[in-house]
C-alpha positions in Angstrom: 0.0 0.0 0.0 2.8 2.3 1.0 4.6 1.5 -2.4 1.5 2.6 -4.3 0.7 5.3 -2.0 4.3 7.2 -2.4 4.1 8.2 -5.6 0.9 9.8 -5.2 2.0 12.0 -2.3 5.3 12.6 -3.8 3.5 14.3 -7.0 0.8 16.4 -4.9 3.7 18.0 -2.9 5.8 18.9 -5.3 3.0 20.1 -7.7 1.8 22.3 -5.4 5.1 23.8 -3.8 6.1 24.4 -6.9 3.1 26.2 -8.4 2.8 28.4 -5.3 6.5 29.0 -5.8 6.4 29.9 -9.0 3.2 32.0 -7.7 4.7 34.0 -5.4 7.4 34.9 -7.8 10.0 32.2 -7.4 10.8 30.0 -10.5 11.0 26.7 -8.4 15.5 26.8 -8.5 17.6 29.0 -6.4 18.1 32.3 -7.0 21.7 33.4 -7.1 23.7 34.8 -4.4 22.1 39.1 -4.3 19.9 38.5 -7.4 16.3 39.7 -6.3 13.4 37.7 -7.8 11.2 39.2 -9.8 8.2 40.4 -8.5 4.5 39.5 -8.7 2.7 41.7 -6.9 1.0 42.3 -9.8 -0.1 38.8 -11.1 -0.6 38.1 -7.8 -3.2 40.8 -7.4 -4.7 39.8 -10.3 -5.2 36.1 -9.7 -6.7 36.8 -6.1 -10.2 36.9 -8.1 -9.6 33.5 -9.7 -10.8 30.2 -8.1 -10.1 27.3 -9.9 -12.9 25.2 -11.0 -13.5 22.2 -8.3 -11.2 19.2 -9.8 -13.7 16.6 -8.6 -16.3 17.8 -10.9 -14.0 19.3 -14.0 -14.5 15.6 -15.3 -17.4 13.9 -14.5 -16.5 10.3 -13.4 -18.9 9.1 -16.2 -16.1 10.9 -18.8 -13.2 9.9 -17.0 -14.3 6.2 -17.1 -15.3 6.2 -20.5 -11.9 7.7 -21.6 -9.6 5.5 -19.8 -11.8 2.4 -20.1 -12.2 1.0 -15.9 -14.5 2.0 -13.1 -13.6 4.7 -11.0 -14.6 5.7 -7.1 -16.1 8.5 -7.1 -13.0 11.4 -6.8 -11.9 12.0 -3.3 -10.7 15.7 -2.5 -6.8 16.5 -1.3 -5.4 18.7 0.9 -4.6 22.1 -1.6 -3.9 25.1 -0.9 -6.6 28.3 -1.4 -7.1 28.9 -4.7 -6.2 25.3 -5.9 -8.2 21.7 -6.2 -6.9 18.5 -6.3 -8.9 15.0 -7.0 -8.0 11.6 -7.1 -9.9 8.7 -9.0 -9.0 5.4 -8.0 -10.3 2.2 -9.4 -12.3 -0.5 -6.8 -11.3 -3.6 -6.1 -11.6 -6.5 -8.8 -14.4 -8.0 -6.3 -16.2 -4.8 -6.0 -16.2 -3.7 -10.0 -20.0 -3.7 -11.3 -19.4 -2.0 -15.0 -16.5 -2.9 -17.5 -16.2 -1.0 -20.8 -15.5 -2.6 -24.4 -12.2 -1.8 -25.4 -10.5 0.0 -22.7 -7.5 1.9 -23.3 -5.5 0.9 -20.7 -6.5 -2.5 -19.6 -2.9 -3.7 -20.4 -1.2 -0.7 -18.3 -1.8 -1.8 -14.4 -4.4 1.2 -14.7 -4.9 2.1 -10.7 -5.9 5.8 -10.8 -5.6 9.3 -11.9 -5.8 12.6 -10.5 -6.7 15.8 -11.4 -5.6 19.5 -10.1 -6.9 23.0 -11.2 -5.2 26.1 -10.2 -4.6 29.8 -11.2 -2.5 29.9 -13.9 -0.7 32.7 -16.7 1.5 32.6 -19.5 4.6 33.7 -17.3 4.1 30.9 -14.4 3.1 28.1 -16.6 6.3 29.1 -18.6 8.4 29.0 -15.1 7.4 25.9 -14.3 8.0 24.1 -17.2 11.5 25.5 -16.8 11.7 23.7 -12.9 10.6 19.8 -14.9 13.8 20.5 -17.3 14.3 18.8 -20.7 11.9 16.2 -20.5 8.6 18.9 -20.5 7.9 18.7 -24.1 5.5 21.2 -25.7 2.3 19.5 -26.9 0.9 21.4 -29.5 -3.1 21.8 -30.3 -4.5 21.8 -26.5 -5.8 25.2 -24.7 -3.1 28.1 -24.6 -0.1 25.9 -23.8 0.4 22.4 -22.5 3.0 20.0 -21.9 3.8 16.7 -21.2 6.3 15.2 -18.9 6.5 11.4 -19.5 5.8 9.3 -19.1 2.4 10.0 -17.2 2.0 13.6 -16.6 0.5 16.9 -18.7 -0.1 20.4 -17.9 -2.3 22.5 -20.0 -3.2 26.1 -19.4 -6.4 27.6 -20.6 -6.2 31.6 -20.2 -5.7 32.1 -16.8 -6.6 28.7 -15.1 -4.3 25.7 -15.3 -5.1 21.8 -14.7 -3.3 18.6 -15.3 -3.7 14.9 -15.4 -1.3 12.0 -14.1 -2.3 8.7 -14.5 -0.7 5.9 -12.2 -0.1 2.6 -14.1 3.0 0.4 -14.5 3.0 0.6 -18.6 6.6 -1.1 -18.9 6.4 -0.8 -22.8 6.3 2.0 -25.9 3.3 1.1 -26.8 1.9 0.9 -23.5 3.1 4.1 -22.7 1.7 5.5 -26.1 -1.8 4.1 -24.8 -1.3 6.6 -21.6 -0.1 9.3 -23.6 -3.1 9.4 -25.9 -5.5 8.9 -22.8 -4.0 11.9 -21.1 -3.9 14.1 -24.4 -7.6 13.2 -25.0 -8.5 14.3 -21.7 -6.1 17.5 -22.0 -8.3 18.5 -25.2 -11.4 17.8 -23.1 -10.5 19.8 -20.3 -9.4 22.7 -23.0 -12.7 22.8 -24.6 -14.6 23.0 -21.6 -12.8 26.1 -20.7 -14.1 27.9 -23.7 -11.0 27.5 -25.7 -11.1 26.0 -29.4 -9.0 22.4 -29.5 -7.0 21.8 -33.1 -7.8 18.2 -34.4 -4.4 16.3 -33.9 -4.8 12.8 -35.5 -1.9 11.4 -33.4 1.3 12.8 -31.8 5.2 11.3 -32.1 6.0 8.8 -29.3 8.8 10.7 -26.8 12.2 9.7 -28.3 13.2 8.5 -24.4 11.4 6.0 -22.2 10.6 5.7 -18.7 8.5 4.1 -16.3 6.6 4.8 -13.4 8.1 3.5 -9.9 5.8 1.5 -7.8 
């Protein structure tokens, strides 16, 4: 349980201390030694009016289930900090599921759950933290004002000036598995766009990441 567990946690903390540093002005690395960082009084002030949209209900768990293909709990709310929202989805117990779904997209992943966080978001911060996730944050074109994806089971998309993302916890060990995740994650990313009032290009598919990785469990 613990094994399962510590990626979770690991991901929720470091989301979120690195959005509110990035937030508060910081860019999520160390300044150097008598450099002042910049300031953001101003975005600051105008982000106190936005509330992020409650991540439990951006999806509804009938469109999460339908995407990724398994039964979900209904989302269970995380500790966030104000202004933020953080969900997780988790599948029930083999002996407990009562719907399966033809063709599920990741039934050969290890598919356990997903989670979803909205926040306050704008061109300079999502562009910060990008920066913090290094090399591996590639630009995925087509989805809201900006999005990114940080294999092999993460993506951030920013829709004027909200912000959400979607990880999905499975133990795809192949390309192709991981290709399954990937498309799951980018068709939800569209979704999510949409939703927001923001018109989503028509990507037919997207170039599998030139690097692999896999989740630790």
């Amino acid at each position: 349980m613990l094994m399962k567990e510590t990626p979770r946690l690991l991901y929720l903390i470091s989301f979120t201390a690195l959005v509110v540093s990035v937030a508060c002005g910081g860019s999520g690395t160390q300044s150097a030694a008598g450099e002042k960082p910049p300031a953001a009084s101003s975005s600051a002030a105008a982000d106190s009016t936005v509330k992020a949209p409650d991540a439990c209900a951006f999806f509804s768990r009938a469109e999460l289930e339908k995407t990724v293909g398994w039964e979900l709990r209904e989302g269970e709310s995380e500790d966030a900090p104000p202004g933020f929202s953080i969900c997780d989805f988790e599948t029930p117990p083999l002996m407990h599921v009562t719907r399966t779904f033809p063709n599920p997209a990741l039934q050969s992943v290890g598919f356990s759950s997903l989670t979803i966080n909205t926040h306050p978001s704008d061109p300079q911060r999502f562009a910060q933290f990008r920066q913090t996730l290094g090399a591996g944050a590639e630009e995925v074109p087509g989805i809201g004002d900006g999005a990114y994806f940080n294999g092999p089971d993460l993506l951030y998309v920013r829709v004027g000036k909200l912000g959400f993302s979607v990880r999905i916890y499975t133990n795809a060990g192949t390309d192709a598995d991981r290709g399954r995740v990937r498309e799951v994650m980018f068709t939800l990313g569209k979704m999510g766009a949409a939703r927001r009032g923001f018109p989503v290009l028509l990507i037919s598919s997207f170039p599998m990441p030139t690097r692999s990785g896999t989740r630790t469990t």
